[in-house]
N, C-alpha and C positions, 0 to 999 in steps of 0.2 A: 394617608390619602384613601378614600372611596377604593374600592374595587370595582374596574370599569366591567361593565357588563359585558354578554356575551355578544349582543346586536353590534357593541361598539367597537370590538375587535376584530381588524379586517382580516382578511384571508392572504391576501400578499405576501406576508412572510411564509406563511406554509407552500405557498405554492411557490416561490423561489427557492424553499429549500428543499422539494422535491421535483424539481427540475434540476439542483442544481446536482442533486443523487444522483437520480438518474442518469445526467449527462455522463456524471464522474464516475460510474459503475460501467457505461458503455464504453466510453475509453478504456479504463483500465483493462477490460473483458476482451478488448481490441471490436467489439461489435462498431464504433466508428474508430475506423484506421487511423496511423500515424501519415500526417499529410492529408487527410482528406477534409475535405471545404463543407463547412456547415452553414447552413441557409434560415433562416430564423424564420423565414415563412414553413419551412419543413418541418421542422424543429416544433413551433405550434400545434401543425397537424399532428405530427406523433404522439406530443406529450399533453396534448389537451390545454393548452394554456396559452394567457394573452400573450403580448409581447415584452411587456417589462418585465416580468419574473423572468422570460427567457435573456433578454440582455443582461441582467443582474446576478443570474446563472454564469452567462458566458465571459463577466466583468471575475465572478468570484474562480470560475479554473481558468481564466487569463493568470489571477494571481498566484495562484498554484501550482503555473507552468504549465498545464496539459493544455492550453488551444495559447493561440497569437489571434488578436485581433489588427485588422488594418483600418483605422478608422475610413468609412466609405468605402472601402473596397470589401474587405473577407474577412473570414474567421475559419482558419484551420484548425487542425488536430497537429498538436507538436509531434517531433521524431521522437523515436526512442531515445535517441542519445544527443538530446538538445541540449544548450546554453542552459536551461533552466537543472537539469538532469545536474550536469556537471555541478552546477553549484549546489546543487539538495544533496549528492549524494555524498561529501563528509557531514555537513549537516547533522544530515538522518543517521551517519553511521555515528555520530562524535553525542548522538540524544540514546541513542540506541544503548549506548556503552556506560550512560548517566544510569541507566533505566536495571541496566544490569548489576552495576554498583553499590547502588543501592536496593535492590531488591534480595542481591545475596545473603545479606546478612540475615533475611528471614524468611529465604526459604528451607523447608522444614522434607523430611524424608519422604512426603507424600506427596510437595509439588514437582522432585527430583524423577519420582514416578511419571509424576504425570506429561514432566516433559518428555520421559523416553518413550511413551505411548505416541505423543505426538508426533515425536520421531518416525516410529516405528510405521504410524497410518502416513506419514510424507514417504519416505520409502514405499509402502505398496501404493502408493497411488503413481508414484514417476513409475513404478513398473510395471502398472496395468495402465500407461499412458492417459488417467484421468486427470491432467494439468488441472480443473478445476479442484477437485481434493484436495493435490499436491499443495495449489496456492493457499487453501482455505485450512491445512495441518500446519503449513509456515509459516502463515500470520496465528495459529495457534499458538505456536511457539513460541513466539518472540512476543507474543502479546502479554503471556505468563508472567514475563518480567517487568512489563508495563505496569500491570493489576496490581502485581504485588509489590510494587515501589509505591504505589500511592500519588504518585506525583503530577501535578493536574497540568501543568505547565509541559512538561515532557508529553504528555498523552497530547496535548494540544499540536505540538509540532509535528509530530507525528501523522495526526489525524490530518494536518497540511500538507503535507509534503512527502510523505511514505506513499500514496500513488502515483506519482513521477515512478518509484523504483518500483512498485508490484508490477508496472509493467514490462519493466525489463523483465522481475522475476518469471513472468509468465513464461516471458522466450524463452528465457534460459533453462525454465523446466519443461519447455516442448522440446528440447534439443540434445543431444549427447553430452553435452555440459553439464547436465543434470545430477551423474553421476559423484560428482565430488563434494552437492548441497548437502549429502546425511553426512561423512565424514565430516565434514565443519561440524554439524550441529553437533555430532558423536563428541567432539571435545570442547565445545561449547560444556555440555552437561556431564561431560568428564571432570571440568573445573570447576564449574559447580557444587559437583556434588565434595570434591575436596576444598573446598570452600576458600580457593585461590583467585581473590578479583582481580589480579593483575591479569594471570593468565586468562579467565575468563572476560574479559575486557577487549582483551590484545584479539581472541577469538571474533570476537564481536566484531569490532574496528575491519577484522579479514571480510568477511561475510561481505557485510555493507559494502567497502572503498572495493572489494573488487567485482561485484555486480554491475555486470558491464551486457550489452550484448552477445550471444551467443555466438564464439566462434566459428562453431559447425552449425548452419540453419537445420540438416535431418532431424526431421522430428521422430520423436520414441511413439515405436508403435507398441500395443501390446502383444505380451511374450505368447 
């Protein structure tokens, strides 16, 4: 078939798919809270854009849990710990564990490195309280084994349904909870590196199924 030109291809899919970033970056970031009511004429003004990109936005993180729409009435921002949460969070831990599985077998003595650095920068960021860091070394981590499994299908679920849980992870790394996310990861990459996927698996499964809300809300200030 021809190759259509560039006049003939319209701009709607770009602009739904950077609204629908957008939206799904300020949730996660918690810049629009859990529970709070999103206005599509607001929404417009903010993001520069008509209205169908913005419902088509709000239709695509309806399906990925992070808002509720009421048709005719609202569109909020889901809770932390919603309906939608519960059901992604085996999900996400049971793709997680795929991810690990199979990526073991080939990781090599220099990706073993590279996750303890990552490590190592998630640690100093819960302790100089930079939760952004924190989030952005722990999706380093566990992305490691995404990459290196290859598996397009696992990255796809993932890319669905792992911001329902960054947001928890976000609280849980504002809060004294925090302290127990490097010892996981510590024997995550302990099994690893002795190249045990059960036990690195089992690690995994922990991580995920127990990412829940932070018990204690105090947030870590720096030391």
């Amino acid at each position: 078939m021809p190759v259509p030109s560039a006049e003939s291809v319209g701009s709607q899919p770009l602009l739904r798919d950077r609204a629908f970033l957008l939206l799904r970056t300020a949730i996660v970031d918690g810049v629009l809270e859990p529970g709070e009511q999103l206005r599509e004429q607001e929404l417009q003004r903010w993001l520069g854009v008509s209205r169908t990109p913005i419902r088509e936005a709000l239709l695509r993180l309806q399906a990925a849990g992070l808002v509720e729409m009421s048709p005719g009435r609202s569109t909020v921002v889901t809770e932390l710990e919603s309906a939608a949460t519960r059901d992604a969070r085996p999900v996400v831990a049971a793709v997680h564990q795929i991810a690990v599985r199979e990526a073991l077998p080939h990781l090599t003595p220099s990706h073993i490195r590279s996750l303890r650095d990552r490590n190592a920068r998630f640690a100093a960021a819960l302790e100089a309280g930079d939760v952004d860091a924190a989030l952005d070394a722990d999706h380093a981590l566990h992305a490691l084994f995404v990459d290196v499994a290859g598996n397009s299908v696992v990255a796809a679920v993932l890319d669905q349904f792992s911001p329902l849980l960054r947001r928890l992870a976000r609280a849980r790394f504002a809060s004294h909870d925090a302290a127990n996310s490097v010892a996981e990861h510590d024997a995550l990459i302990a099994a690893c590196a002795a190249g045990d996927a059960d036990e690195a698996a089992a690690v995994t499964a922990r991580i995920w199924t127990h990412l829940t809300p932070p018990l204690d809300p105090g947030t870590r200030r720096p030391a």
